[in-house]
Structures are given as structure tokens and as C-alpha cells.
N, C-alpha and C positions, 0 to 999 in steps of 0.2 A: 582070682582077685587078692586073697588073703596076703603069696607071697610081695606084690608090690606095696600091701598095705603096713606088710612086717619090717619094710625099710624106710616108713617113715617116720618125725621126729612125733615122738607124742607128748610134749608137754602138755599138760593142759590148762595150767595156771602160773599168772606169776605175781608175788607179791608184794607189795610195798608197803612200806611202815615207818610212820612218823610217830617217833618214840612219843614227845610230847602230844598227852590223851592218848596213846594206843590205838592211833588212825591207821587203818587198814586199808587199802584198794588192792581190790584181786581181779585181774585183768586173765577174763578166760579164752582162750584158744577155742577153737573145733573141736580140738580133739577131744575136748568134753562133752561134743556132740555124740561121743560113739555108745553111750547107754540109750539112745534113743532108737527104737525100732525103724521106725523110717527119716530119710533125712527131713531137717526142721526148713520149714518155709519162711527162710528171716526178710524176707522183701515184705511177706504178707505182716509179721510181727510187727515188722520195723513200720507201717501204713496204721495198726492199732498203738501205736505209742498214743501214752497220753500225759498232757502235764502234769509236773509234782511239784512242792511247796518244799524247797529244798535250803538251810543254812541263809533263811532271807533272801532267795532268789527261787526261780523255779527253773526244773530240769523234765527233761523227757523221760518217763519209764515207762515198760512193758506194760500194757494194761490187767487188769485186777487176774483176770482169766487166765492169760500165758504166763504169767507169775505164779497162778497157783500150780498147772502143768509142770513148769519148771521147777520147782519145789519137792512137787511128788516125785517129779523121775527122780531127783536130787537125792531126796531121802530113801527111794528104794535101792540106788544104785550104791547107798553107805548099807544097806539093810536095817535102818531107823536105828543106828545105833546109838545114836546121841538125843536125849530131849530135846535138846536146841530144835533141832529138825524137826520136831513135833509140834513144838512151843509156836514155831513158824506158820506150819498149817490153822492150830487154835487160835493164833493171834487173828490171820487175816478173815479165819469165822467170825471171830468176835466184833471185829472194826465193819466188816457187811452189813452184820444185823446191827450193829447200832448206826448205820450209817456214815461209817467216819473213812469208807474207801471212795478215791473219786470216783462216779458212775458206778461202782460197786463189782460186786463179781457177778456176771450175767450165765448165772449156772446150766443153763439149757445146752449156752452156748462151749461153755466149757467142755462138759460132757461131749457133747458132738465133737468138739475136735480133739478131746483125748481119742473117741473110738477113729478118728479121721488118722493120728497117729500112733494108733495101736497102744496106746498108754492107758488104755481104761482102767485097767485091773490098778495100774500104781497109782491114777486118781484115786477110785475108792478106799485104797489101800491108806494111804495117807490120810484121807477123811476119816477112815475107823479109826487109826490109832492116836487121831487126836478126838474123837467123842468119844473112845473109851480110858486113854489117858487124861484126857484133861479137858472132860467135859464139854467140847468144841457147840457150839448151836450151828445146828444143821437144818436148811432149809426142808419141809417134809417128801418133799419129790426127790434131794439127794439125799436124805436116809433110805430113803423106799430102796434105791440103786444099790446102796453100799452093803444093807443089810441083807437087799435078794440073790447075793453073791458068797455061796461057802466057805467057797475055795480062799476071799479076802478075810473070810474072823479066821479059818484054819491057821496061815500067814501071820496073821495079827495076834491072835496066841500064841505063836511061837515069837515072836516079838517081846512082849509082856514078860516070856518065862524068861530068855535074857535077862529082861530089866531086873526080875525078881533077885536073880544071883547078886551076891556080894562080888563086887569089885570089877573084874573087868574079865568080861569071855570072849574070848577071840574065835568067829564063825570058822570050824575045819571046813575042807575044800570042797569035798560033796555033797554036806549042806548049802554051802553057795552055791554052788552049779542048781541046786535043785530048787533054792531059791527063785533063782532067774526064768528057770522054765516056769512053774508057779505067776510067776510077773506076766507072762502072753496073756493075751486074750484069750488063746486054748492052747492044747499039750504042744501041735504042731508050733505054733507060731514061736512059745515059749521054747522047746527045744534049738528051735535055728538060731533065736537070738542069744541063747546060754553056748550056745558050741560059738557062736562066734565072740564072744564076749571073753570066752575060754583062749579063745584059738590067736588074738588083736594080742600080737606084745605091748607092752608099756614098757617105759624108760626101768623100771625095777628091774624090767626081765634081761633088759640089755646089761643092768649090771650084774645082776648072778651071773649072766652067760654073755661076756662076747666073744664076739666073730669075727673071722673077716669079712670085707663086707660082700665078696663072692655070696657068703652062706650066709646073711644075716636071714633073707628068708626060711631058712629053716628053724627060725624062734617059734612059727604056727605052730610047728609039732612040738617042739619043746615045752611052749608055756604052759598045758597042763603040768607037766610033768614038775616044775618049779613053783606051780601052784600049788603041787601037792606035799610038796619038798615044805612052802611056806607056809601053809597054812595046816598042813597035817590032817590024819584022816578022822581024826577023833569030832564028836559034835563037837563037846568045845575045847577049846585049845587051851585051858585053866584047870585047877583043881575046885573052883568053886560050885561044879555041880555038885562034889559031893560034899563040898563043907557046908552050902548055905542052908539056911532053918527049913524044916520041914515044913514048916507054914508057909515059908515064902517060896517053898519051886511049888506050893501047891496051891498059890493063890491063884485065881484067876479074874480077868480084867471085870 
């Protein structure tokens, strides 16, 4: 499968920008479907749309649930580098418990179809690192979930020590790989989706290395090897582990 997968186009966003206000529209493709464990059931998604109170009119969005889904896979598949991404998860705890989401997030439900799409672990994952960064209010049944899981504070401390460093650490390639295993439900599931995550070219890889397209299929095998080339073997790809304060690589959340 790999090789016919390696010659096709992977854009997965395109973007539009209305200078006046700094209007954004980011129109996503599929192939931002490919951090996803198993493929996404948009028929079923697209039957939970629910209205929204949008610029004096109302628009259809995802409902509260597949939003927060998509969100965690979002953020695990950056490796929570950015607040923003976090701020996202806290925010939409925050508007639940106060009631300001339509019909709210129906968290049983959530859960069940993270585990239904093998995303459990970046649910919880996403839930811890917004109640430990930024105090997120969690309902007691989904602390219970987040917090009976190790393997997601393990994860989420190493999140935190990022954040701790001054300035900007760029994840080396074997921590990501090991990331992604980490992200399954168990070793097995996490290794298949990290080798293939590894193995799926993206448009970067086609520019390091083209082909002709006889051989574009052989980017599978390549793209560790330009993964390794880009991201380098070091944890982090900065000199900020060793300059940041001592307090801060040894604070913890």
C-alpha cells in the first residue's frame, strides 16, 4: 500500500487571507486525515453537525465531541507545541462547565468514540495538558480516565519540560518517532501508526528528494532517513537545554 500511497499529492491545507482584520480560512484536505489511526467516518460527523451563531447568522459545526477529537489528534500530531493548542482544549472545558457550548460536550460519548478510533490516549493526553497547564475544569469521570493512565502524565511531562526551556526546541527525530508510539492505545497499535507516519511522504520530502516518477515510490524508504537529516538525532534540536535556569528544566507541572 505504502508505495501507491508515496505518489500521492499530500497537501493538506490551503490558506486564505483577507489582510483587512487578519481573516483567515484554512480549507483542509484528507490528507490531514493521515494522523488518524483509523480512517474518520465524515458521513457519521457530517449527521452530528450542529447549528452555530455565527457573524449574525448561523452556520453548521461539528458537534462539541468531534471537535474536541479533533483538536487532541491536532495537538498531539504538533506534539502540543504551541499554547494555542492547549488554550483550545481549556477554552472548550471552560464554555461546557459554564454552559456556554450548544448541547455541550457529551463526555461518555466522546470517550467511546475516541476508544472506537483508537485516539484515546491523545484524548486524555490533551485533557491533562490543559488541567495541568491551565487549570482546564474536568468533569470527575473524565479526570478519573486521564489521571488512571501513566503512560499520558509520562507524555505530558515531557511536554511541560519543552515548554519550560527558553525559546524554541525543535523535537530530534527519535523522540518523535517515540512520541507517536507512546500516542496508541498500546505498544503494538502505537508502533504501526509511528512506522507509518514515518514511512507516508509529505510534500517536504518530495522537496528534499525528487524523483522521477518511475521511483517516487521509493520516498517510503527514504523518508526516515530525511527525517533524520531534518530533525537530527539530538533531543532537542536547540542549545536551550543547556542554557535554560536550572529551576525551569526542573520545574514540574
Amino acid at each position: 500500500m505504502l508505495p501507491g500511497e508515496a505518489r500521492k499529492t499530500q497537501h493538506s491545507e490551503y490558506q486564505y487571507i483577507r489582510n483587512a482584520g487578519r481573516v483567515v480560512v484554512e480549507l483542509q484536505t484528507d490528507a490531514t486525515l493521515r494522523y488518524f489511526p483509523r480512517p474518520l467516518d465524515l458521513d457519521a460527523m457530517a449527521r452530528r453537525l450542529t447549528p452555530f451563531a455565527f457573524a449574525g447568522g448561523e452556520v453548521m459545526a461539528l458537534s462539541a465531541a468531534d471537535t474536541l477529537l479533533l483538536l487532541a489528534v491536532h495537538g498531539t500530531k504538533h506534539f502540543w507545541e504551541r499554547l494555542l493548542w492547549i488554550c483550545d482544549i481549556a477554552e472548550m472545558a471552560r464554555q461546557d462547565a459554564r454552559g456556554d457550548l450548544p448541547a455541550g460536550i457529551a463526555w461518555d460519548e466522546a470517550f467511546a468514540r475516541a476508544e472506537e478510533m483508537r485516539v484515546g490516549r491523545m484524548l486524555r493526553l490533551a485533557l491533562w495538558v490543559a488541567r495541568q497547564f491551565l487549570d482546564a475544569p474536568l468533569p470527575e469521570a473524565a479526570l478519573q480516565k486521564v489521571e488512571a493512565d501513566p503512560v499520558v502524565r509520562r507524555m505530558g511531562e515531557g511536554i511541560w519540560s519543552r515548554f519550560s526551556l527558553l525559546g524554541s526546541a525543535e523535537i530530534a527525530a527519535v523522540p518523535r518517532f517515540w512520541f507517536r508510539v507512546l500516542s496508541g492505545e498500546n505498544f503494538g497499535e502505537g508502533l504501526r501508526y509511528a512506522a507509518r507516519i514515518a514511512t507516508l511522504p509529505t510534500n517536504a520530502d518530495r522537496a528534499d528528494a525528487p524523483m522521477p516518477k518511475g521511483f517516487s515510490g521509493m520516498r517510503a524508504v527514504l523518508r526516515p532517513f530525511l527525517l533524520l537529516r531534518r530533525y537530527g538525532f539530538r533531543r532537542w534540536k536547540s542549545s536551550e537545554a543547556e542554557t535554560a535556569p536550572e529551576d525551569a528544566r526542573q520545574r514540574q507541572p
